[in-house]
Structures are given as structure tokens and as C-alpha cells.
C-alpha positions as a Python dict, from the first residue, in 0.01 Angstrom:
ca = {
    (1, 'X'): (0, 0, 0),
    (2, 'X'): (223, -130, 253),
    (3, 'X'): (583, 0, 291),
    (4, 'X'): (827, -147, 151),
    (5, 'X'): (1120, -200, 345),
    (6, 'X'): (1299, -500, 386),
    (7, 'X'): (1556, -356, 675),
    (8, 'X'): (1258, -296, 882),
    (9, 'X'): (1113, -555, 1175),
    (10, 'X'): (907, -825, 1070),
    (11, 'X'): (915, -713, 730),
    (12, 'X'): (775, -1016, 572),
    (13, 'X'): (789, -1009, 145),
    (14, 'X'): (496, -1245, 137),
    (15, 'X'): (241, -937, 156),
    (16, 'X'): (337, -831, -172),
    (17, 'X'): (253, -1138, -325),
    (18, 'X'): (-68, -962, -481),
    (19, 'X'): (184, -737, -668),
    (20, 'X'): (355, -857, -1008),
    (21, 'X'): (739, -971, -1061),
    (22, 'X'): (815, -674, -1226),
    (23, 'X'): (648, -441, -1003),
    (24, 'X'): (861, -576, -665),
    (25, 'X'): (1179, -543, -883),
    (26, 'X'): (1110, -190, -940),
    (27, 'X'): (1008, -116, -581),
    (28, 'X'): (1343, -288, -489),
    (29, 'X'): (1558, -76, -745),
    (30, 'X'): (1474, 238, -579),
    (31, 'X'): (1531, 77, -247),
    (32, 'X'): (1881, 30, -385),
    (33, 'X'): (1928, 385, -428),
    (34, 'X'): (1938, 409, -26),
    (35, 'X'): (2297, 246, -83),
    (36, 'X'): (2653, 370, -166),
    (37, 'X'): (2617, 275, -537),
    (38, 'X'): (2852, 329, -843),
    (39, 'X'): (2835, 374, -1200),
    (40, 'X'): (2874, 28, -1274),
    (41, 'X'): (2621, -92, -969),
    (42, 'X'): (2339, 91, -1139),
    (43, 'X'): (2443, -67, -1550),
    (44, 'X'): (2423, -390, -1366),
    (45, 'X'): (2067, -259, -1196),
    (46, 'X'): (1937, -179, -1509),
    (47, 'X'): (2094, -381, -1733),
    (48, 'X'): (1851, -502, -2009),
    (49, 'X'): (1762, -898, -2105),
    (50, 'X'): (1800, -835, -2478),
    (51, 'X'): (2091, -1063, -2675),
    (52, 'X'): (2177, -1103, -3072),
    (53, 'X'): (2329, -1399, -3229),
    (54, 'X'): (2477, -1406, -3558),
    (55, 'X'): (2558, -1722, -3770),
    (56, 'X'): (2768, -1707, -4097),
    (57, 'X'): (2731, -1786, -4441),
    (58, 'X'): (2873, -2099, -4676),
    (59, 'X'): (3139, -1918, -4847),
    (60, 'X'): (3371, -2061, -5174),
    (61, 'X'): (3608, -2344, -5083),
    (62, 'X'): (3997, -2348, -5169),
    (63, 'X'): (4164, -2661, -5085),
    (64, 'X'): (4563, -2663, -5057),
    (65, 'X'): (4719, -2961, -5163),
    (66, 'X'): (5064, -3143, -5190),
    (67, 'X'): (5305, -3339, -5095),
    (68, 'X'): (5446, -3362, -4725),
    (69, 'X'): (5712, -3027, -4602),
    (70, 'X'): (5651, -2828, -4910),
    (71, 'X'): (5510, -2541, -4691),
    (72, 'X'): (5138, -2601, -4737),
    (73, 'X'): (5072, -2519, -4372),
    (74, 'X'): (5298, -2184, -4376),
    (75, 'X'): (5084, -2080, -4679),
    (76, 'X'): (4788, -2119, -4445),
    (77, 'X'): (4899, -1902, -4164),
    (78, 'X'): (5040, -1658, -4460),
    (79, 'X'): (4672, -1643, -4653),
    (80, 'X'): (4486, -1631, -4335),
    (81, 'X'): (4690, -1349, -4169),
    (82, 'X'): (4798, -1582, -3812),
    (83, 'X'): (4955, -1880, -3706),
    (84, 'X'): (4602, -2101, -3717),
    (85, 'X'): (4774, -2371, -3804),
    (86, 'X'): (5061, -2576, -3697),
    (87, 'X'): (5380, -2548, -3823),
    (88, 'X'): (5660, -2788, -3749),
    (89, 'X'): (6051, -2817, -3988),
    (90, 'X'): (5915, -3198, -4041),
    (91, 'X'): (5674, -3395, -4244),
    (92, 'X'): (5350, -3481, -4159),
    (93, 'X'): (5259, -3268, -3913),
    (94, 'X'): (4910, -3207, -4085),
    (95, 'X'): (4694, -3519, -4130),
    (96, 'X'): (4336, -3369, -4120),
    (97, 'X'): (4151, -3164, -4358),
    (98, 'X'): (4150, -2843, -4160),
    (99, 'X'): (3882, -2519, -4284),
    (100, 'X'): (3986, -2168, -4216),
    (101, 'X'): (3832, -1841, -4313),
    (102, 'X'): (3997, -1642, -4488),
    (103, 'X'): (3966, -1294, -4658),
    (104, 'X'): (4127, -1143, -5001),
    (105, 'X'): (4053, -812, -5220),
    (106, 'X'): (3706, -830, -5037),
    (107, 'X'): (3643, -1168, -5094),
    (108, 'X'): (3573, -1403, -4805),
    (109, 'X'): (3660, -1745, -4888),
    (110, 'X'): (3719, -2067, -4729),
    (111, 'X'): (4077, -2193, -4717),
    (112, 'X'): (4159, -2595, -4674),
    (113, 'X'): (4453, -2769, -4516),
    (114, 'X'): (4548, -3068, -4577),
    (115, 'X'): (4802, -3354, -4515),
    (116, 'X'): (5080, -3436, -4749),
    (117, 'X'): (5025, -3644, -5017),
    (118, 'X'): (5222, -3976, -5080),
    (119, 'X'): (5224, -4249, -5331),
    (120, 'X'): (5177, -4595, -5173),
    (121, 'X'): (5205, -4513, -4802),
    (122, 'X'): (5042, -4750, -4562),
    (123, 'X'): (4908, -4689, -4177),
    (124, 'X'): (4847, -4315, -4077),
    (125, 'X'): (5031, -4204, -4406),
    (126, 'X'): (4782, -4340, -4591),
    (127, 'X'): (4452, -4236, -4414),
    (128, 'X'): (4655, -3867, -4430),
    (129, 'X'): (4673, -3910, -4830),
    (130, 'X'): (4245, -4012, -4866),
    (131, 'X'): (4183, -3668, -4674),
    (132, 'X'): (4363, -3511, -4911),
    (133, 'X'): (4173, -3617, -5208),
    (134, 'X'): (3856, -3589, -5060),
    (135, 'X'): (3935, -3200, -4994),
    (136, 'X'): (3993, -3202, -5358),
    (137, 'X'): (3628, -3335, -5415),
    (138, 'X'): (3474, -3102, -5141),
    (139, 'X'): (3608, -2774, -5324),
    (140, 'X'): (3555, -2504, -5549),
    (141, 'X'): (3928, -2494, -5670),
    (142, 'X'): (4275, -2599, -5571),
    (143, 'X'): (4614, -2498, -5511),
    (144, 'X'): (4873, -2723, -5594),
    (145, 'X'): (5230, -2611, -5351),
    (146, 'X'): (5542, -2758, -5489),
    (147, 'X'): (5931, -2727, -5359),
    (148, 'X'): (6091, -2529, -5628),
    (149, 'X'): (6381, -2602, -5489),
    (150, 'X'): (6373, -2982, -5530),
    (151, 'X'): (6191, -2983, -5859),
    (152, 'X'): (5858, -3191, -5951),
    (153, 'X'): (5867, -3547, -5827),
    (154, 'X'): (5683, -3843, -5858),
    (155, 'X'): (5476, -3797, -5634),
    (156, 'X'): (5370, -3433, -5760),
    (157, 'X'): (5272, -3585, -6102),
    (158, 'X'): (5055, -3818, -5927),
    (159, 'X'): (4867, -3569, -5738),
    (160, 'X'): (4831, -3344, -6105),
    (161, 'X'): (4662, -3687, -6266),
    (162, 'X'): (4435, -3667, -5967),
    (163, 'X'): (4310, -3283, -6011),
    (164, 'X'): (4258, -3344, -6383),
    (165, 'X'): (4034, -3623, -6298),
    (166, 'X'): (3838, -3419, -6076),
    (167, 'X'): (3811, -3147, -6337),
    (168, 'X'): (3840, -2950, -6032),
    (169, 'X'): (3997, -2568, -6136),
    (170, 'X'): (4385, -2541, -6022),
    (171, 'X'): (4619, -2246, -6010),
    (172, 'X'): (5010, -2381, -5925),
    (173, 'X'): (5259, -2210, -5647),
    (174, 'X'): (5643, -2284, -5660),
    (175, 'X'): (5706, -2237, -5298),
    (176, 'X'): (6018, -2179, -5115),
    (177, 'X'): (6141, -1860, -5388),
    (178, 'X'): (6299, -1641, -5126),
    (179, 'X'): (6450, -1424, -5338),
    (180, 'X'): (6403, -1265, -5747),
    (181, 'X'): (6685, -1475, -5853),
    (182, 'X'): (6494, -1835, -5794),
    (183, 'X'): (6224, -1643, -5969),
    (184, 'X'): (6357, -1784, -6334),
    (185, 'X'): (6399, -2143, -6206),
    (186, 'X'): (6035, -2214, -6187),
    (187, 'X'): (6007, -2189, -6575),
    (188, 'X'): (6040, -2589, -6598),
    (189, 'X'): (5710, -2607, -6403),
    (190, 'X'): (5535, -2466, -6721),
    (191, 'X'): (5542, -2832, -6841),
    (192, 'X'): (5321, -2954, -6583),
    (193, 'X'): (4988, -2825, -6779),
    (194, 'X'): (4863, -2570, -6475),
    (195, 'X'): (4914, -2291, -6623),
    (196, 'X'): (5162, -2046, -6499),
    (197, 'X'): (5359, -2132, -6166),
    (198, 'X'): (5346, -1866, -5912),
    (199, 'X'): (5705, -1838, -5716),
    (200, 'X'): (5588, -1756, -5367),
    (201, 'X'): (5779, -1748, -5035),
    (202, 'X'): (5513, -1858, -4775),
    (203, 'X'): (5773, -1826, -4496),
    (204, 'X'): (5841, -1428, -4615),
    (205, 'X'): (5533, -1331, -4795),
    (206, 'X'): (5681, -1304, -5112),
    (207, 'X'): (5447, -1320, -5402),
    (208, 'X'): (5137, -1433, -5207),
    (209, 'X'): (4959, -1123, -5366),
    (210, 'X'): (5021, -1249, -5720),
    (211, 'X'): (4880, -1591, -5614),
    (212, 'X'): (4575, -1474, -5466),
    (213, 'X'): (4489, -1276, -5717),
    (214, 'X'): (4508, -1572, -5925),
    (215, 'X'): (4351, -1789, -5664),
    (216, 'X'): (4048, -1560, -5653),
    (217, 'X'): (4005, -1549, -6061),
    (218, 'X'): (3894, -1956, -6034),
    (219, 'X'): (3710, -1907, -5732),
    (220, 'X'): (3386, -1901, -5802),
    (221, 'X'): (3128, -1624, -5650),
    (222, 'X'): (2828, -1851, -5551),
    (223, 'X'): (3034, -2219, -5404),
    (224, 'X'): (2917, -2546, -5536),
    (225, 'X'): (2994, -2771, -5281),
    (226, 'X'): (2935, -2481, -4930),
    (227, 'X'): (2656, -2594, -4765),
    (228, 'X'): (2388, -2276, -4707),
    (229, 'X'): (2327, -2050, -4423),
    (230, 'X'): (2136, -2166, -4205),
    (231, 'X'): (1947, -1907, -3964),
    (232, 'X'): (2107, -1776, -3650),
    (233, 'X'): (2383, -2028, -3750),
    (234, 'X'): (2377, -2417, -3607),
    (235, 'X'): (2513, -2456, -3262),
    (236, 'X'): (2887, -2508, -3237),
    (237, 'X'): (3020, -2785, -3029),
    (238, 'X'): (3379, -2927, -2948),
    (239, 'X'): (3483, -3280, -2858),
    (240, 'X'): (3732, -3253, -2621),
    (241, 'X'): (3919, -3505, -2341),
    (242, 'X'): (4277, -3672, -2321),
    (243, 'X'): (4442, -3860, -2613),
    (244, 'X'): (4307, -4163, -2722),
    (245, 'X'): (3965, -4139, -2614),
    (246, 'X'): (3762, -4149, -2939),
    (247, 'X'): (3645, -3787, -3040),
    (248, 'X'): (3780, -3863, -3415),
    (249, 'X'): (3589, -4208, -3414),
    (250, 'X'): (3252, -4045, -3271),
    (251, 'X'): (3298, -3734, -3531),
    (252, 'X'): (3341, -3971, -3784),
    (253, 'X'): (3039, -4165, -3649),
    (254, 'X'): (2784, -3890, -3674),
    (255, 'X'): (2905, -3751, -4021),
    (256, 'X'): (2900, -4109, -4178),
    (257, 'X'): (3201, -4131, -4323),
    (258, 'X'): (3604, -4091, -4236),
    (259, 'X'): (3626, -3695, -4200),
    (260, 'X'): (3917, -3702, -3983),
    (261, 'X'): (4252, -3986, -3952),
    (262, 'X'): (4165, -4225, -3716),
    (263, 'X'): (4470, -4440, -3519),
    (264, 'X'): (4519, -4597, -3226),
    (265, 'X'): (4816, -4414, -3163),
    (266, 'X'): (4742, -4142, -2917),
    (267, 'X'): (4769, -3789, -3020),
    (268, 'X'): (4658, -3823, -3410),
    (269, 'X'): (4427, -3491, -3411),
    (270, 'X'): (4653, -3254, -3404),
    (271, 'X'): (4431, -2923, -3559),
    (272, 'X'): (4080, -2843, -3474),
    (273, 'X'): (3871, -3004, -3761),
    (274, 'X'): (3470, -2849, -3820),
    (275, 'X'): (3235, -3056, -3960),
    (276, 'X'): (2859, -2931, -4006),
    (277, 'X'): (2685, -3247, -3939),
    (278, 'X'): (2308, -3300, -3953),
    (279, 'X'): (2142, -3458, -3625),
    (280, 'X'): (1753, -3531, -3650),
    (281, 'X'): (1731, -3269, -3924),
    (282, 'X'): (1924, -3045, -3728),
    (283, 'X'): (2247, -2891, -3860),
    (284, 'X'): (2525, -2873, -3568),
    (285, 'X'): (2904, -2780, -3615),
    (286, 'X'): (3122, -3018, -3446),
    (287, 'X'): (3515, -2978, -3389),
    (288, 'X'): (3724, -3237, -3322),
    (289, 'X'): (4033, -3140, -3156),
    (290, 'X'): (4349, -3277, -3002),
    (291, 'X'): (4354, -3458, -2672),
    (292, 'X'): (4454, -3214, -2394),
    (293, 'X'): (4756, -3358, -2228),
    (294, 'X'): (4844, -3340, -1811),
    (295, 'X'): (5105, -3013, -1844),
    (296, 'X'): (5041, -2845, -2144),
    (297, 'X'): (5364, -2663, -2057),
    (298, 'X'): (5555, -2988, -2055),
    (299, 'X'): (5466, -3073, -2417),
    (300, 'X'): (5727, -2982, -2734),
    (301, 'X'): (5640, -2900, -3068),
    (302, 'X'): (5334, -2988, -3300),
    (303, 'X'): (5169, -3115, -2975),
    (304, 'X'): (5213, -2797, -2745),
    (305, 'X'): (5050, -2601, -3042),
    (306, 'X'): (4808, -2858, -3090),
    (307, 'X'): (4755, -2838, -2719),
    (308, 'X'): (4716, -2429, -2730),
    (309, 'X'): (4466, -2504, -3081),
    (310, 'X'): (4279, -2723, -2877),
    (311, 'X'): (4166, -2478, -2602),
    (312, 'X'): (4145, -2196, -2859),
    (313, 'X'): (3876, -2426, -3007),
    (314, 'X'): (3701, -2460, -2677),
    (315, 'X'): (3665, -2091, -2589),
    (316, 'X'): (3527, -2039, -2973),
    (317, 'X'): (3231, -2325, -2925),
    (318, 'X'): (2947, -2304, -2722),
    (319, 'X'): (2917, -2657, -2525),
    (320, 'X'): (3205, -2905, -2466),
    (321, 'X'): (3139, -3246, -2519),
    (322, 'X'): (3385, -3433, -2253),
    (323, 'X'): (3433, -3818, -2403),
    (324, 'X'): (3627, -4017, -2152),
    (325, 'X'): (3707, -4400, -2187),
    (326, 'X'): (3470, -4593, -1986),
    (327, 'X'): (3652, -4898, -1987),
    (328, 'X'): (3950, -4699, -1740),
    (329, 'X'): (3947, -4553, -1440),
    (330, 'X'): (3842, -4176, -1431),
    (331, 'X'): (4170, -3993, -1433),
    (332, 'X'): (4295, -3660, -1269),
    (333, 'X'): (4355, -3562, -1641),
    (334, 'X'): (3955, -3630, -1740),
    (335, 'X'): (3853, -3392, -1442),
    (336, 'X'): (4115, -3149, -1554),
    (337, 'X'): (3961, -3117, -1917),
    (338, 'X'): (3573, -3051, -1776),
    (339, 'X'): (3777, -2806, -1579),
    (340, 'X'): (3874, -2615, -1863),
    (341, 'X'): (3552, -2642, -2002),
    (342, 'X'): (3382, -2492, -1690),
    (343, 'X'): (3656, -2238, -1691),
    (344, 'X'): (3611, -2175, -2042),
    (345, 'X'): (3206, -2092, -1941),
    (346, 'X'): (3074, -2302, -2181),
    (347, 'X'): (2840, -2567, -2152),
    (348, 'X'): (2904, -2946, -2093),
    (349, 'X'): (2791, -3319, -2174),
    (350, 'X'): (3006, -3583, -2040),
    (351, 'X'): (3018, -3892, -2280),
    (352, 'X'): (3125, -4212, -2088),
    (353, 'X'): (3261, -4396, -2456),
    (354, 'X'): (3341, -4732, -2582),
    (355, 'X'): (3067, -4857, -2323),
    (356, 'X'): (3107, -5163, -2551),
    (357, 'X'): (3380, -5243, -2404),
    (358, 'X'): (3211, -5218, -2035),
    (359, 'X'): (3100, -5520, -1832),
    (360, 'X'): (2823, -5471, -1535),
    (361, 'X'): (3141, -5462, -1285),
    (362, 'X'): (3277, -5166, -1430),
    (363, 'X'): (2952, -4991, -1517),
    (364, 'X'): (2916, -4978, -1171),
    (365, 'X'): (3261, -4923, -1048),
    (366, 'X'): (3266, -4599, -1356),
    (367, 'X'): (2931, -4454, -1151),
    (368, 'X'): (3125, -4462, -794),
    (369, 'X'): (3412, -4312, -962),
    (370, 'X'): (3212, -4032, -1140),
    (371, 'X'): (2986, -4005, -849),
    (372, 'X'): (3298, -3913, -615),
    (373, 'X'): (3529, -3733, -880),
    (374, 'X'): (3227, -3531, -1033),
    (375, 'X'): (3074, -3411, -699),
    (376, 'X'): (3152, -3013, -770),
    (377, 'X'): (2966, -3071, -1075),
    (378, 'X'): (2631, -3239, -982),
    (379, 'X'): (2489, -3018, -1279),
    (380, 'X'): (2618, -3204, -1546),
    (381, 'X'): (2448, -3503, -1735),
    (382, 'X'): (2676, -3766, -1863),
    (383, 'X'): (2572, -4048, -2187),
    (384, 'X'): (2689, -4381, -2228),
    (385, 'X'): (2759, -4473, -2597),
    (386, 'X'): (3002, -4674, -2825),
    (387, 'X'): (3140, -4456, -3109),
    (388, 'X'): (3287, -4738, -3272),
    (389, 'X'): (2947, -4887, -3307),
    (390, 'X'): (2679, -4555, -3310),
    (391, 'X'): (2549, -4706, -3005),
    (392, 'X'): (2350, -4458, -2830),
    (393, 'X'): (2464, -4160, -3030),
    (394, 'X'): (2085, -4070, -3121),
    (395, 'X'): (2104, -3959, -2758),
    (396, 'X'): (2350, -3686, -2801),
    (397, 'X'): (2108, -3422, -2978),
    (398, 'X'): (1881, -3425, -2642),
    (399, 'X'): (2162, -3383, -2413),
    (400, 'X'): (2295, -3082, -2624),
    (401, 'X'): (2012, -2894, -2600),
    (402, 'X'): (1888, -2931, -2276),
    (403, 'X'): (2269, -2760, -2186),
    (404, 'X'): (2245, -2528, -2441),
    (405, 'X'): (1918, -2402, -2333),
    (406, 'X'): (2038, -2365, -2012),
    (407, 'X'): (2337, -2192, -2085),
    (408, 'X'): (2111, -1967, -2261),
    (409, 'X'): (1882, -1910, -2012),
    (410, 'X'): (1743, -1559, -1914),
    (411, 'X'): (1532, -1513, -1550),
    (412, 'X'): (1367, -1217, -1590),
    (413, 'X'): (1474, -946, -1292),
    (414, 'X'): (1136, -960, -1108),
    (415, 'X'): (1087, -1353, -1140),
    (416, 'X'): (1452, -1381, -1008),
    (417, 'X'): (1415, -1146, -693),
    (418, 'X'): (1046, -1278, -590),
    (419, 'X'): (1240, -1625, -549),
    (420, 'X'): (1502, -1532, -314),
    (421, 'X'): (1279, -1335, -134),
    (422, 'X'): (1090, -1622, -77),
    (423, 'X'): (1504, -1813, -35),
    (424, 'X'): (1541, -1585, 218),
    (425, 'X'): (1254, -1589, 435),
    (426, 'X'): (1236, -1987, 428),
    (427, 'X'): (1599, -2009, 468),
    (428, 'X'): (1784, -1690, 604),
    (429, 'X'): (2136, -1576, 613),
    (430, 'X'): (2257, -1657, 947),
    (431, 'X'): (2407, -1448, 1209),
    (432, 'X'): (2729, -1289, 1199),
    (433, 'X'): (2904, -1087, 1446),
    (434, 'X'): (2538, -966, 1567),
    (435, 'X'): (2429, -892, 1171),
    (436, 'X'): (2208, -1117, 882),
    (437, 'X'): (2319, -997, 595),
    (438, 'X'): (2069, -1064, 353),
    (439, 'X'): (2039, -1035, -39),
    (440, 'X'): (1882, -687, -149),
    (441, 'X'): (1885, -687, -520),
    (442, 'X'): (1968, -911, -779),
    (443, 'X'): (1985, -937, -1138),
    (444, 'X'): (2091, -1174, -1440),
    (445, 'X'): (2358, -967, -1624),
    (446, 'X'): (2470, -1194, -1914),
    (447, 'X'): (2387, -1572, -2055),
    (448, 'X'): (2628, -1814, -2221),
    (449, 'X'): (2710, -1826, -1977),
    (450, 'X'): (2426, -1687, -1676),
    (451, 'X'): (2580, -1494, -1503),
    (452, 'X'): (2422, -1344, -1206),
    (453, 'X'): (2518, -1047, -919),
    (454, 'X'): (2392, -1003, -597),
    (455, 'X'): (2394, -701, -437),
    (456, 'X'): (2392, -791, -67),
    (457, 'X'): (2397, -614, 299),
    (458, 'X'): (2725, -782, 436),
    (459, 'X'): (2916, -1026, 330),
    (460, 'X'): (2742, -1370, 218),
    (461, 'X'): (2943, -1711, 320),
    (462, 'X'): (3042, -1935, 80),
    (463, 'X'): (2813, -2252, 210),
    (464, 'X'): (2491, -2016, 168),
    (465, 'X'): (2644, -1861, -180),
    (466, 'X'): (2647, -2256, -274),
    (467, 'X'): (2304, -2269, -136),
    (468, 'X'): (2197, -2030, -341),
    (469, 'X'): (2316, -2163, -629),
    (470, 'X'): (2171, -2537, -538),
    (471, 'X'): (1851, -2370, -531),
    (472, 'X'): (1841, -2186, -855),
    (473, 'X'): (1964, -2488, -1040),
    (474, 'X'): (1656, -2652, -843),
    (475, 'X'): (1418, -2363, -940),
    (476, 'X'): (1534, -2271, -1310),
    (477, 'X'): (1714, -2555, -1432),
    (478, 'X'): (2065, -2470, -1588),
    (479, 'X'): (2091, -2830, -1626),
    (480, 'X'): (2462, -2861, -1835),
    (481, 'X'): (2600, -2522, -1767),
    (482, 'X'): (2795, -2329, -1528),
    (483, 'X'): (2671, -2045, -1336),
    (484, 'X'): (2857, -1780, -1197),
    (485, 'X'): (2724, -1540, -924),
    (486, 'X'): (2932, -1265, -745),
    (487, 'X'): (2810, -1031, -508),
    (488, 'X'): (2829, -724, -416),
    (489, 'X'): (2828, -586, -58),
    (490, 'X'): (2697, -237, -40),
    (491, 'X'): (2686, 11, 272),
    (492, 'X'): (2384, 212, 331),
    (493, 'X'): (2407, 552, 301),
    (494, 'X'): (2444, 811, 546),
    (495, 'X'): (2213, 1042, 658),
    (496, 'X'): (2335, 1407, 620),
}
């Protein structure tokens, strides 16, 4: 066999093309061992290709209902343990049905927040109110919050006729009892027909044991309305983008029916809402979220947290689906947000929306401006559809996994260093201050996304690092995800 030693002259890699991938990779590892190496240099050498995902189960569903400011919200954050969801001193600052997962005396359970309910609201007030009674419908059991210290009012009587209709389990919490002597001043709540009232303090903790323990004695074990686990668990994606530019409308699109408040006032989303939805017999988890403003830092209140929800969301999905409005310029702000989803490592669709709203002028005017505005991200496809309309949406499951697969993507070691040996000798490092560095070992040492390290000679410019990188897309795909390569630069070792 002929040595193997790519320092020396006209060492050409093309005469080991009889051996296998996985034979040159382990010729080159103990090449490497001629270098100044570290502990962490030879994990990433012989790091393995092996990854295990793990999807979740459908557990029991508790949905928390009342009217607006009683502390439904603060309950939330109390039950689950952190502030998941957004808390503002004013009303209506929830309008979606939000899940959360949440965990009691061993139990895992579901937990459901919703908007405040009001009698005979119009606008946004009243799209709030219908979530709120469909999260009655799509539970197990409820939990009715009311202000002890303002009494029962109208408008809590209205929502009690609603939960005997459903026939829907209830336990009751008098909210707001900071201290044991409010304790006696729930007694008038008997008369309500719940059962006994539970005084809680959501804001101090007070009591919440009591309640759950009552809460889980109505839950059922097995849920009747959870949908099943599903293998390996369906994929989880997030719409993202500024305010205003439809992800509520297209999540509302692909599940069929209102699941989130729609408005044409910008900034309606204001917590990440899931929704499994079912895509050419394909389950997928889709969370709409709120639009991500210019300066997040510049943002006050229910919107800065929504803002800070909103990324939290991205980093816990696997692919972001970008919608920008296609009938307006590409802004600074819609290259921002695929920012933060590159940044974020997860994979990407663009979705030009409300092409129904486009004329041929502008379709062409949107493809210069995407064309120039998009050109550090050549690797990502973008989909014209109308949400309002379902237009094109059948497209969306393609697009998804063609990214997804790619941000999943594995090259074997051997495959991966037979192609940049061949790279190299087609296309060679050039000369720099009288040295080539060239590329001695590399290896893929994590997906989701691929991440790769090069262990290299001397340093390797940026322009041939983008090279590179042009060329695996070109060889491998990784269509809809970001790669990330560093390298290393490692000295030979000297002779003693």
C-alpha cells in the first residue's frame, strides 16, 4: 500500500480511491496523532454519529377560566413553578388559549390559560371570550378563579351556567386571600353550586396545595379529549415574523377553525399558542407566537414579555417558519427575525403571505428585494401563499421536511473527508506567507443543527471557509438549515 501522507510532495489522495470511506478516515485519524492534540480534539475525532429523540405523551387537560384581572395568569406561573406566562396589573392581557405542562403529587397534567371572560363584549373582547369556552370543551376539568375580594358578579354566574352545560367537572378558587382572616369571607361562594371554594393567594402561594389536591381528584387518569402519542413525537414548528403579518390567520388556516384571536390590530398574540395540527396525515405541532418587534429592549410591559416568550418559543422548536407580508417592501425588521432564527440554529422556510394581495409588479419587485436582502442566505426556500384564503398552504408540508431533513442530516466521517480531499485537490487553499494550509481532518460533531470542525494546518480564510461551505450545501444538500463549521488549526509535533 502506498503511504499515506498528505504533507508529503505530490501526494495526490486520488490513489486511494480503491480504498473505502471509512478506511481513509481511519488512516487520517492516526495521521492526526502527528499533531499537538487535546482532550477535546480527539472527543471531536472520535465522536460517534448516534442521536435519540424523544416525543411526549397526551396528558389530562385542566382549563383555567374566568373573568378578566382575577389572577388566572398568576395561578399559571404559580401551578407551573415559572413565569410562562404573562402577567400584567390590567385586564386582558391574555386572549389566547395558552397549554402548559405542568406537574403535581406525581401527576403530569396539562394546564390551560385563557382570556377573561365577558358578557356581551364586541371586537377582540369578544373573540377573547369564544377561546375561553372552547378551552372549556377541549378539557378534562376546570377551574373556575374568582376575586374574593369583589364578590361573584354577573359575569361569574354566566360563566357557572356555561360549565354546567358542558357537564364538564369544576373545582372553584377564591383568589386574592392573602391572609387567614379573608379565609371566612369566601363562605358566600358556597351558594354558587361548585362545591367548596378554595381561598388561594396565586400572587403568594397560599393555599395552592389545597387546590391541587382538589384539582387532581377530578382529573381524570387516562384524558378524554388529549390527543395520543405519537412516535418520536411530531415535529415542532414556530411561526414567527413582525406584527401583523398573519401567523394567527395561517395557524388558524391549517387547524380549520379559530384556535387563536385574530385582529387587525398589530400585536394580538401575545403568548406562544401549540396546536397539533394534522398535514397530509401527518401530525405537526405548530406555535404561534407574537410578532418580534425592531428593539425588543425598547418595548414595555405585556409586549416585552411577549417579545422574550416569543424567542423562548423559537429556541424550543425545531424549524422557524418566517411569514412576511408580500404586499410590502422587505423590511430591516423581516431580515432581523430569520436572523434570530439562524442564530437560534434552527431550521427555516420563508413564507411570502397574503400573495393575494400581490399584482405581477410586485411579485417581481418582492423577488429583487429578497434576491438582494436574502443573499447571506441563498440556502433557504421561500413559499408564496394566502392564509386568508389556504392558497398554497398544501405546499408547506414539503418545504418542512426537506429543512428538517437537512437540519438533521448526518455525513458519515469517511464520506465527509473523501470529499474535501477531492475539494482540495480540485480547488486548493492558496498561498500564504510561503504556506497552503490545507484541511487534515474533519468530522460532523452534532445535527440540528450540523455542525461540523475542521482540523486544519494554518489558518483557513474566510472566502475559502465560505467555499467550503457552498460546496457542501452543493454536495449534501442542507437545503433550509444553517451550518456551522469552525476549525481548528493544529501544529505538528516536534520531533524529540
Amino acid at each position: 500500500m502506498t503511504d499515506f501522507n498528505p504533507d508529503a510532495p505530490g501526494f495526490n489522495p486520488d490513489a486511494f480511491d480503491e480504498q473505502n470511506d471509512d478506511q481513509r478516515a481511519q488512516l487520517l485519524r492516526s495521521y492526526m496523532e502527528g499533531f499537538e492534540l487535546d482532550d477535546d480534539d480527539r472527543d471531536l475525532i472520535d465522536f460517534g454519529d448516534s442521536f435519540d429523540d424523544a416525543g411526549e405523551p397526551g396528558y389530562p387537560v385542566l382549563a383555567i377560566i374566568g373573568r378578566p384581572n382575577v389572577g388566572k395568569s398568576t395561578l399559571v406561573n404559580r401551578i407551573v413553578g415559572e413565569r410562562v406566562a404573562v402577567v400584567q396589573d390590567q385586564p386582558g392581557v391574555t386572549r389566547d388559549r395558552v397549554r402548559y405542562t405542568a406537574n403535581w403529587a406525581g401527576r403530569t397534567f396539562t394546564l390551560v390559560d385563557t382570556g377573561g371572560w365577558e358578557i356581551d363584549v364586541d371586537g377582540i373582547d369578544k373573540s377573547v371570550a369564544a377561546q375561553a369556552e372552547l378551552a372549556i370543551e377541549d378539557s378534562d376539568a376546570v377551574m373556575l378563579v374568582v376575586d374574593a375580594t369583589v364578590g361573584v358578579t354577573d359575569a361569574d354566574e354566566a360563566i357557572i351556567k356555561i360549565l354546567r352545560r358542558s357537564g364538564k367537572p369544576a373545582i372553584l378558587a377564591a383568589n386574592k386571600v392573602d391572609s387567614h382572616t379573608q379565609e371566612s369571607d369566601v363562605a358566600y361562594l358556597w351558594a354558587l353550586g361548585l362545591g367548596e371554594p378554595y381561598p388561594v393567594s396565586a400572587l403568594h402561594g397560599r393555599g395552592s396545595g389545597d387546590l391541587l389536591d382538589a384539582a387532581m381528584a377530578i382529573l381524570p387518569e387516562v384524558s378524554a379529549v388529549a390527543k395520543p402519542l405519537i412516535d418520536g413525537g411530531p415535529r415542532r414548528i414556530a411561526l414567527v415574523g413582525r406584527p401583523n403579518v398573519g401567523k394567527s390567520s395561517l395557524l388558524n388556516q391549517l387547524a380549520g377553525h379559530e384556535r387563536v384571536v385574530v385582529n387587525p390590530l398589530a400585536g394580538t398574540t401575545r403568548d406562544p399558542v401549540d396546536e397539533v395540527i394534522e398535514l397530509d396525515g401527518e401530525p405537526w405541532v405548530f406555535v404561534d407566537t407574537a410578532g418580534i418587534r425592531r428593539r425588543v429592549h425598547l418595548t414595555r410591559g405585556a409586549d416585552y414579555y411577549a417579545s422574550l416568550r416569543t424567542q423562548n418559543a423559537l429556541s424550543k422548536s425545531e424549524l422557524g417558519l418566517v411569514l412576511v407580508d408580500s404586499s410590502e417592501p422587505i423590511t430591516e425588521q423581516d431580515i432581523r427575525v430569520m436572523q434570530q432564527v439562524i442564530d437560534a440554529g434552527r431550521a427555516m422556510v420563508v413564507v411570502n403571505n397574503k400573495w393575494d394581495l400581490v399584482d405581477s409588479e410586485r411579485r417581481e419587485e418582492l423577488s429583487i428585494e429578497q434576491e438582494r436582502e436574502m443573499v447571506q442566505m441563498p440556502w433557504v426556500e421561500t413559499i408564496n401563499l394566502s392564509a386568508l384564503t389556504g392558497w398554497h398552504t398544501n405546499r408547506l408540508t414539503r418545504a418542512m421536511h426537506t429543512a428538517l431533513d437537512s437540519w438533521d442530516r448526518r455525513i458519515p466521517t469517511g464520506k465527509l473527508n473523501s470529499f474535501l480531499g477531492e475539494v482540495q485537490a480540485a480547488n486548493p487553499h492558496p498561498v500564504r506567507g510561503g504556506k497552503q494550509p490545507r484541511i487534515l481532518f474533519a468530522t460532523q460533531v452534532a445535527n440540528r443543527p450540523p455542525r461540523f470542525v475542521f482540523f486544519a494546518s494554518g489558518f483557513i480564510d474566510h472566502g475559502y471557509r465560505r467555499f467550503l461551505e457552498r460546496r457542501l450545501r452543493e454536495q449534501f444538500g442542507f437545503t433550509g438549515t444553517p451550518i456551522q463549521i469552525s476549525v481548528r488549526v493544529r501544529e505538528k509535533r516536534k520531533r524529540k
